[in-house]
N, C-alpha and C positions, 0 to 999 in steps of 0.2 A: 764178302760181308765184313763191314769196320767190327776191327775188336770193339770189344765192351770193357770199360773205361774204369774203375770204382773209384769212387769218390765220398771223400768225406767233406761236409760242408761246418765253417767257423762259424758262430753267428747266427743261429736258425732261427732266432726270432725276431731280430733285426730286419726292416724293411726291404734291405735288399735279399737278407738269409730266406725269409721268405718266399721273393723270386728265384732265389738259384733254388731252392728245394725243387720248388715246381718245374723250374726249367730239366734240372736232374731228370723227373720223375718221369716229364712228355718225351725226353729225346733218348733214341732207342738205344742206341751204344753205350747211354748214359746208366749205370747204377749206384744208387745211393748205400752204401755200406754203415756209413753211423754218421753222427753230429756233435760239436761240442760246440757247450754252452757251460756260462760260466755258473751254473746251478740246477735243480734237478735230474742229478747223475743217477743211473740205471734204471729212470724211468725211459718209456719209448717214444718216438718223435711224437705219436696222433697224441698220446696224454699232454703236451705242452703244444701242440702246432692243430690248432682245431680244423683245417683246409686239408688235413692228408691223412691217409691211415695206415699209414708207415710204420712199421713195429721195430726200423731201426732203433737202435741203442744212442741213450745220451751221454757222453762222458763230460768228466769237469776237467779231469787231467788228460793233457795231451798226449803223455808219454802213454798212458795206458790206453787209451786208444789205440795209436798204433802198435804197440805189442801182444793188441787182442783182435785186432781187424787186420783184416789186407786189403791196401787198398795203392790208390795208383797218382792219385790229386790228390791234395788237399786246396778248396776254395776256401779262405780267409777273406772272412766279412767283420772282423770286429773294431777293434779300438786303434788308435798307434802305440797304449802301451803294453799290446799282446801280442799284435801282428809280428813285431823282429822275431820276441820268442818263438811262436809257431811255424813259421816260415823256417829258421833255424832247427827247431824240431824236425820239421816235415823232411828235413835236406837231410838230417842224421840218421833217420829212419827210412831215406830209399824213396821219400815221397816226393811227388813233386809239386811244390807250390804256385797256385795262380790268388794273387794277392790283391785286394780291392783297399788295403788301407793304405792310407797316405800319412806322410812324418818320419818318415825313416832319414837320418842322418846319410853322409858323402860316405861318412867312415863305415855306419852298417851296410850301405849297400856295398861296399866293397868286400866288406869282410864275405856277405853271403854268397855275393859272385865268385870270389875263390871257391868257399865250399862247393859250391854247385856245379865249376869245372873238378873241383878234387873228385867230387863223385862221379860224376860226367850225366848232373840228373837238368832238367830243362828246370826252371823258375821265372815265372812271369810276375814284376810288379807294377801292375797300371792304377795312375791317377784317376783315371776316367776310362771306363769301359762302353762309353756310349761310341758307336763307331761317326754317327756325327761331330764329336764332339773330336775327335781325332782328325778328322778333313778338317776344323776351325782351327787346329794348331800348324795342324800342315800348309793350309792358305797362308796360316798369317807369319806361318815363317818365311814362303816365299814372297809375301808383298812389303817384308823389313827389307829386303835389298831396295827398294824404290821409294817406303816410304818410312827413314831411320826415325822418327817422330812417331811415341804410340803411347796411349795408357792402356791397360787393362782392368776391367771392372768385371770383378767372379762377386755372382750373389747366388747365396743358399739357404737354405732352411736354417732355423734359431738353435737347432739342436747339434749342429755342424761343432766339431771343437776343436781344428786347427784353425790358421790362416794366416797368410792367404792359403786358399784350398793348394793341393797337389795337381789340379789344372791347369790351374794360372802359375804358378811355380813354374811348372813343365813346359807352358809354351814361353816363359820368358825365355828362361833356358833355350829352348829351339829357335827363337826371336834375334838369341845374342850371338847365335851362328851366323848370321846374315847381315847383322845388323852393324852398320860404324857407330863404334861407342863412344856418348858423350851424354852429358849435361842437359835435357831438358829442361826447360823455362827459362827466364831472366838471371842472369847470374845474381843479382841482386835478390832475387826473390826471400819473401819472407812470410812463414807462417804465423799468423796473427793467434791461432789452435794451433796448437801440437799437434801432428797427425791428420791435420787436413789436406797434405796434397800425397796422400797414400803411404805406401811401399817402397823406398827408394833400390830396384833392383838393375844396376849396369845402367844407370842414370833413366830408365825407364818406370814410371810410375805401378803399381798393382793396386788397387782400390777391393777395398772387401767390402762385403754388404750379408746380413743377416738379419731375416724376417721370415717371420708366422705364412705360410701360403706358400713358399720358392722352396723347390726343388733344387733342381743345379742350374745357374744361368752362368754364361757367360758371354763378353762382347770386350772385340777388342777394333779399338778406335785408333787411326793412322790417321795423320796431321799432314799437309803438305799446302803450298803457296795457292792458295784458291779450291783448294779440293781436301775433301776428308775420305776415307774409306772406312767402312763399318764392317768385323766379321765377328755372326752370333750364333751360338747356340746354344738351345732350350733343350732340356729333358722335365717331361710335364710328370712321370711315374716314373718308379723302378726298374719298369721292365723293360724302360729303354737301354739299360747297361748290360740285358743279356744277352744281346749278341755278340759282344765283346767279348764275356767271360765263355760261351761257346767257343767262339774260335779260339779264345787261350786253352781252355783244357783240350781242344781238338790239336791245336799247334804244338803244345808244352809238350807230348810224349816221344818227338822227334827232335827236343832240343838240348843240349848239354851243357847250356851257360844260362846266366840271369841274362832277361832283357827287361829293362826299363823303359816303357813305353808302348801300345800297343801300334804306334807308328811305323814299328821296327819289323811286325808281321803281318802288318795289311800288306798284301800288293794290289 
C-alpha cells in the first residue's frame, strides 16, 4: 500500500486551487491537512469552497500553518509575489514544495535549490503542469536542431499577470539548447510599433496574447526554405494541469533537489 501523502494546498479558491482540492480529495494516498488563503483565517475549507465538505482549516499565515499541521507537500497555486515566500517557508519547515507559479528570478531559484539540497527535501517548480504541454517543449526542442528559425506565440486568459507566460519562457530556454544562435529577420529590420515583433529572446521572437475566452495556448512555429513546422498545445479547463501536479507530489517525496521543469521527471 502507497504511503498517504499530506498535503496542504496555496490558493484554494483559485481555478486551479479548486482543481488540486478535488484532485487531493479523489486520489487515495492523497490527504488534505489545511489550506491557505490569503483571507478567511480559522474558518473551514466547505465555509469558503461550496464543492467540498472539508472541515479542514484555513490559515492566512504560512508560518502557522506549518507549526500547527503536519504535513508532507505543500501545492502552491497563488501569485509570483507569494509563491518564493512560500516555497521558501515550505523548505524551512521540512515541507516539500510542488509549485504552479511562474516569475521566479535565475537568482531565487538558485537560492531555493541550495536550500532544498541543505535540507535534502524534493521541490518541484513547473511552468505548466499539463503533461501535453510538456511533449510541445520537448518536440520543439528537438526540431530547433533542424529548424534554428522559430517564433513562439503563448496566448492566455486576461486575468494571467506575467509574460511571456512561464511556458513559453521555459521552452525558449530548452529551444536555445539546440538551437544555433543568431538574429532573426532582416538585419535591417524595423519596428514601425514598439513592440510589434514580440520578445526578443536569443534572437528568437515570444509573442503574448491575452483575451476573455483562452485558457493556456500555445504554438510554436519553425521557419525553413519551402516548409514551416507547427507544435501546439491547448488546455481548454484546469484540470488539464492535474496530472502534472499528481505526478509531482507522487515524484517530489523521493527527491532531494529543486527541479525546474516537469520534463526533468517524465520518462
Amino acid at each position: 500500500m502507497t504511503d498517504l501523502i499530506k498535503i496542504v494546498i496555496a490558493g484554494p479558491r483559485g481555478r486551479m486551487g479548486q482543481e488540486a482540492v478535488k484532485l487531493v480529495e479523489e486520489t487515495e494516498n492523497f490527504q488534505l491537512v489545511a489550506v491557505i488563503d490569503h483571507k478567511n483565517n480559522g474558518r473551514k475549507l466547505a465555509d469558503i469552497f461550496p464543492t467540498t465538505q472539508s472541515q479542514v482549516k484555513v490559515y492566512t499565515d504560512i508560518e502557522d500553518c506549518f507549526q500547527n499541521e503536519q504535513a508532507d507537500v505543500l501545492i502552491d497555486l497563488t501569485t509570483p509575489e507569494t509563491g518564493y515566500l512560500h516555497t521558501k517557508t515550505a523548505l524551512l519547515h521540512g515541507v516539500r514544495p510542488v509549485v504552479g507559479t511562474t516569475g521566479f528570478t535565475q537568482d531565487e531559484l538558485t537560492e531555493l535549490k541550495n536550500l532544498a539540497e541543505e535540507k535534502e527535501l524534493g521541490c518541484i517548480i513547473a511552468p505548466n503542469f499539463a503533461i501535453g504541454a510538456i511533449l510541445m517543449m520537448k518536440f520543439s526542442q528537438m526540431a530547433a536542431k533542424y529548424f534554428p528559425d522559430v517564433e513562439i506565440m503563448e496566448m492566455h486568459h486576461d486575468q494571467k499577470l506575467d509574460a511571456p507566460s512561464g511556458t513559453a519562457v521555459k521552452t525558449a530556454e530548452m529551444i536555445k539548447e539546440n538551437r544555433l544562435s543568431h538574429q532573426q529577420g532582416h538585419e535591417d529590420e524595423k519596428e514601425t510599433i514598439g513592440g510589434a515583433r514580440g520578445a526578443d529572446y536569443d534572437g528568437m521572437r515570444i509573442h503574448s496574447v491575452r483575451l476573455p475566452g483562452l485558457v493556456a495556448h500555445q504554438q510554436v512555429l519553425f521557419g525553413a526554405e519551402g516548409q514551416t513546422l507547427t507544435i501546439r498545445h491547448d488546455s481548454y479547463n484546469r484540470a488539464s494541469f492535474m496530472s502534472g501536479v499528481k505526478v509531482s507530489v507522487e515524484t517530489i517525496m523521493s527527491l532531494d533537489t529543486l527541479v525546474y521543469g516537469l520534463e526533468h521527471i517524465l520518462v
